[in-house]
N, C-alpha and C positions, 0 to 999 in steps of 0.2 A: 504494500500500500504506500509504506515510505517511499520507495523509486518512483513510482507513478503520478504521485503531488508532486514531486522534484521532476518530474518528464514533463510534465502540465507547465508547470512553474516557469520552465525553458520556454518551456513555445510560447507561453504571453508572453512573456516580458522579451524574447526574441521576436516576435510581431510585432510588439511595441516600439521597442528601437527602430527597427527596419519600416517603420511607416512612419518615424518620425522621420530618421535620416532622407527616407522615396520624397516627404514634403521638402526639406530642406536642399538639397541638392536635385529636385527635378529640374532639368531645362524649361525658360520659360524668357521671354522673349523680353519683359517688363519688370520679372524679377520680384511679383507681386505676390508671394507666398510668404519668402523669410521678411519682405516689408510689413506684410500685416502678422508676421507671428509678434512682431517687435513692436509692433502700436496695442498690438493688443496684451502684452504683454507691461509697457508702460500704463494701457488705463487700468491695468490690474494691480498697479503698482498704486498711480491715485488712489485711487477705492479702494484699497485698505489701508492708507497714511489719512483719508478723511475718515475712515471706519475707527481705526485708532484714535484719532484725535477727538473724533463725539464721544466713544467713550472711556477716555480717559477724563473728559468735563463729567461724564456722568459719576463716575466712580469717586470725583473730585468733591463734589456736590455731594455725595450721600457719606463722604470722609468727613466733612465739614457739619453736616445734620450729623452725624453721631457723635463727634469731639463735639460741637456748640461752638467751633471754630468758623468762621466767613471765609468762604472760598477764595482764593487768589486769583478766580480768573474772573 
């Protein structure tokens, strides 16, 4: 059963690779695959430095309601 989950194991994560890499280096004339993996990749980056930064207000704010301290921000 153990070789079998470890032979499985192979083939996704060998599929995996091998379809990221087919994205990455296909020919393509505009070169508009590795451009949008990278824009999409940076708004994934925003959306979570705004994701952090609301809650880190939020966690600031209920830090503040249980000390009886005033928020700093």
């Amino acid at each position: 059963m153990r070789r079998l989950l470890a032979f499985v194991g192979g083939v996704l994560s060998g599929s995996a690779i091998g379809t990221a890499l087919a994205l990455l280096f296909a020919p393509s004339s505009e070169r508009s695959i590795p451009a949008r993996l990278r824009a999409r990749y940076r708004r994934a980056l925003q959306a979570g430095e705004i994701a952090a930064g609301q809650r880190r207000a939020e966690l600031e704010a209920q830090l503040a309601a249980l000390t009886g301290r005033k928020a700093e921000r």
